[in-house]
VEXGUMAR-439457 format. One line per 8 residues: their letters; for each residue x, y, z of C-alpha. Coordinates in pm, 1 decimal. Layout:
REM VEXGUMAR-439457
a) X/Y/Z ~ ... $
This chain:
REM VEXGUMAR-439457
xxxxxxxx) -1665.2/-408.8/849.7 ~ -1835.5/-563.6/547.4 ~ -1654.8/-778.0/297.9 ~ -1786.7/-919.7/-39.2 ~ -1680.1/-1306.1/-24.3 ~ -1633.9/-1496.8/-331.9 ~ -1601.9/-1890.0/-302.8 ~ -1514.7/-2084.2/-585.2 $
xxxxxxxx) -1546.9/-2458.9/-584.8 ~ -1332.6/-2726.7/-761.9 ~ -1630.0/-2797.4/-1011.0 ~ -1520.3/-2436.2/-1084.6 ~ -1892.1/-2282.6/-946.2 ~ -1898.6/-1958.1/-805.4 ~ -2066.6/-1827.0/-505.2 ~ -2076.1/-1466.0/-393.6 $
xxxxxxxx) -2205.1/-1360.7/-34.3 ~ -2175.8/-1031.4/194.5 ~ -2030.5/-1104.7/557.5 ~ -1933.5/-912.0/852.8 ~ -1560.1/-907.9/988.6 ~ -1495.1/-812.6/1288.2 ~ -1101.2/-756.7/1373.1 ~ -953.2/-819.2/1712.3 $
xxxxxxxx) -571.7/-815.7/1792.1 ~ -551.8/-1214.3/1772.4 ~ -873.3/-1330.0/1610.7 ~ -1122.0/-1217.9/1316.4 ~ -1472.5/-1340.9/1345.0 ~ -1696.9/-1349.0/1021.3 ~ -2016.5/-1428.9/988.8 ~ -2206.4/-1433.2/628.6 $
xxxxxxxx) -2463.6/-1199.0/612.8 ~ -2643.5/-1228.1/254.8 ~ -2538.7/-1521.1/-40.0 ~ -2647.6/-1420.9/-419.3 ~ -2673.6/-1737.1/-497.6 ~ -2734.4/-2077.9/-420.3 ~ -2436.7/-2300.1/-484.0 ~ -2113.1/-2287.7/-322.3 $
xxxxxxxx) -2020.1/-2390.3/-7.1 ~ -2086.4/-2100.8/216.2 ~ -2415.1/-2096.6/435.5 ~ -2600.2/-1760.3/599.4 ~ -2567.9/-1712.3/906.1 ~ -2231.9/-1950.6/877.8 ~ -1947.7/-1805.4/1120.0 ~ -1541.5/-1864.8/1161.5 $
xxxxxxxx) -1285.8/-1750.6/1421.0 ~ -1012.6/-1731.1/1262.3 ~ -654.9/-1677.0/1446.2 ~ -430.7/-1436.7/1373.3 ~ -147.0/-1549.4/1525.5 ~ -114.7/-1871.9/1583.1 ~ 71.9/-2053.8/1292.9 ~ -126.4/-2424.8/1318.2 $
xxxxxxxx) -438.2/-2262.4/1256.8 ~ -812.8/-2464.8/1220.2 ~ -841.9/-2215.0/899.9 ~ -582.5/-2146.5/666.8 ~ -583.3/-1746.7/560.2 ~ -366.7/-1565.7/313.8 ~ -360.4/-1207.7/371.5 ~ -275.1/-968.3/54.5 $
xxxxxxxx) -94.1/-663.9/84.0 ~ -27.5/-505.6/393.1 ~ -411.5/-450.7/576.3 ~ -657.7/-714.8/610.0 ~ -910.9/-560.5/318.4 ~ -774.8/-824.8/87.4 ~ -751.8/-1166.4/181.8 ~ -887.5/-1547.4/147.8 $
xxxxxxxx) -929.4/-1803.0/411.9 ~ -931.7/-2196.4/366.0 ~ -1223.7/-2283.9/629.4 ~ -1096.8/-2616.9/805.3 ~ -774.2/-2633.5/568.1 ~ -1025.6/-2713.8/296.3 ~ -901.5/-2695.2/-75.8 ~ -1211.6/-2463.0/-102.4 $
xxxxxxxx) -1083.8/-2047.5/-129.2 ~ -1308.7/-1804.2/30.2 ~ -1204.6/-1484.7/-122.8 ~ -1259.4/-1144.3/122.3 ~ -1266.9/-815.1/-49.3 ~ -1322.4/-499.5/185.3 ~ -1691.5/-324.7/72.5 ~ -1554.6/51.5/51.0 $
């Protein structure tokens, strides 16, 4: 699935990127795919495995609603929110 990713640092600078999520029963594995633009913290070709169900987990990650097409992840329990929206 593809997910439009924005990341917004504490100096308040946006940074939008495309990445591809792959859902397992446990884990989610993303890897960015395209970035718009050049500041921000996320990388292409960057990638996280993310845990779904263990609760002292390497990346924090707030899931919206009741799916996973909404959600934002803290990579390494950074202050930094990576914001996942599902591409429809």
């Amino acid at each position: 699935m593809k997910y439009k990713c924005t990341c917004t640092s504490g100096g308040g600078t946006e940074q939008e990127s495309d990445w591809e999520v792959k859902i397992m029963p446990k884990t989610m594995k993303l890897k960015c795919v395209d970035i718009d633009t050049i500041w921000g913290s996320a990388e292409e070709d960057q990638e996280f495995t993310v845990s779904l169900c263990d609760k002292n987990r390497k990346h924090c990650l707030r899931i919206w609603g009741e799916d996973l097409s909404d959600f934002t992840l803290y990579p390494n329990q950074s202050g930094t929110p990576y914001h996942f929206e599902l591409i429809k």
